[in-house]
TIDREN-576609 format. One record per residue (C-alpha): x, y, z; residue in three letters. Coordinates in steps of 0.001 Angstrom, whole numbers, padded with zeros to 6 digits, always signed. Layout:
BEGIN
XYZALA
...
//
This chain:
BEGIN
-013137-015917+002324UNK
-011422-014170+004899UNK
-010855-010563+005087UNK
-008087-010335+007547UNK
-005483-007721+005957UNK
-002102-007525+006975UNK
+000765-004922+007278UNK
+004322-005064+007571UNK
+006611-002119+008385UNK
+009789-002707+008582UNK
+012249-001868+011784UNK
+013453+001062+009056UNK
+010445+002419+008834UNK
+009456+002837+012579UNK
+012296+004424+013483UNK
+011919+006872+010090UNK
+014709+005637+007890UNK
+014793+003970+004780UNK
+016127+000553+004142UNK
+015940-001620+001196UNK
+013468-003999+001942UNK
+010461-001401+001738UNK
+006953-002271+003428UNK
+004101-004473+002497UNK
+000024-004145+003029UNK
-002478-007108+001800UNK
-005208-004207+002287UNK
-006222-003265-001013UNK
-007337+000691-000144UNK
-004766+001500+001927UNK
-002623+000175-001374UNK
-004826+002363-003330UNK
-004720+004844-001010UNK
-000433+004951-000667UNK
-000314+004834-004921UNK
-002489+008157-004754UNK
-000458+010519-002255UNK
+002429+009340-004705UNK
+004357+006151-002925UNK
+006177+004013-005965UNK
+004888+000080-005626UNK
+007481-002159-006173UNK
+005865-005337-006053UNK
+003269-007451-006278UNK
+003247-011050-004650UNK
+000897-013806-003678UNK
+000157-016063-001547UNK
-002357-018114-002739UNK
-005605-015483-003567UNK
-004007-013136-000830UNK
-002192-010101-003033UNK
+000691-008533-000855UNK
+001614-004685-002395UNK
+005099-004059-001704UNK
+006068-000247-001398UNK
+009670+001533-001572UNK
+010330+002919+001742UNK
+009496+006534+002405UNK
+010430+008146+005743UNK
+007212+009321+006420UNK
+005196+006095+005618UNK
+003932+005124+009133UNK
+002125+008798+009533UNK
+000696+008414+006054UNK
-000923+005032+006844UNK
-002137+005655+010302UNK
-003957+009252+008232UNK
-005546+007002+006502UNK
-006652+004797+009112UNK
-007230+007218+011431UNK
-009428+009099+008552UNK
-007261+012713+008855UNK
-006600+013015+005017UNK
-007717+014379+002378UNK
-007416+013185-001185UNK
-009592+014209-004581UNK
-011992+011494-004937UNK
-010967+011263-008346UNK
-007797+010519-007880UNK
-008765+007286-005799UNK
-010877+006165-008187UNK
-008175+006616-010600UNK
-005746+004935-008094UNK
-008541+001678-007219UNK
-008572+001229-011206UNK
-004630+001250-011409UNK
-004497-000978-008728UNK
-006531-003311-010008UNK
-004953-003556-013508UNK
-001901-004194-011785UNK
-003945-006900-010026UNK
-005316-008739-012982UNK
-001431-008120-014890UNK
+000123-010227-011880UNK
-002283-012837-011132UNK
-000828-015780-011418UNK
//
């Protein structure tokens, strides 16, 4: 099974603007991680076992994702684990 994750930002949200076609991540904790600091998912898709998350545009986005990857955030622990168990309900409601 491969673990290669994937994200998309779109041209909108590099250059801080938002646009209608919002951005997508196949990496479950950032997902997680995005619903918690209060992003609105707008979708869920697959392809084939792979879920993609689809977020509404925020102008900020990019500098909340590379926080998180970049590990300079801060969120209650609690309210990931409340996010992860969202997230995955939302998982097992879309699987097709």
């Amino acid at each position: 099974m491969s673990t290669k994750h994937t994200t998309r930002l779109s041209p909108e949200i590099c250059s801080g603007k938002e646009g209608p076609g919002g951005f997508e991540t196949s990496d479950f904790y950032l997902a997680c991680f995005l619903r918690c600091v209060g992003f609105d998912v707008t979708d869920v898709r697959w392809e084939g076992r792979r879920a993609i998350f689809v977020f509404q545009n925020q102008a900020d986005a990019r500098a909340v994702m590379m926080s998180f990857y970049n590990n300079q955030t801060t969120i209650r622990p609690l309210d990931f684990v409340g996010a992860i168990r969202d997230m995955k309900a939302l998982l097992h409601n879309t699987q097709v």
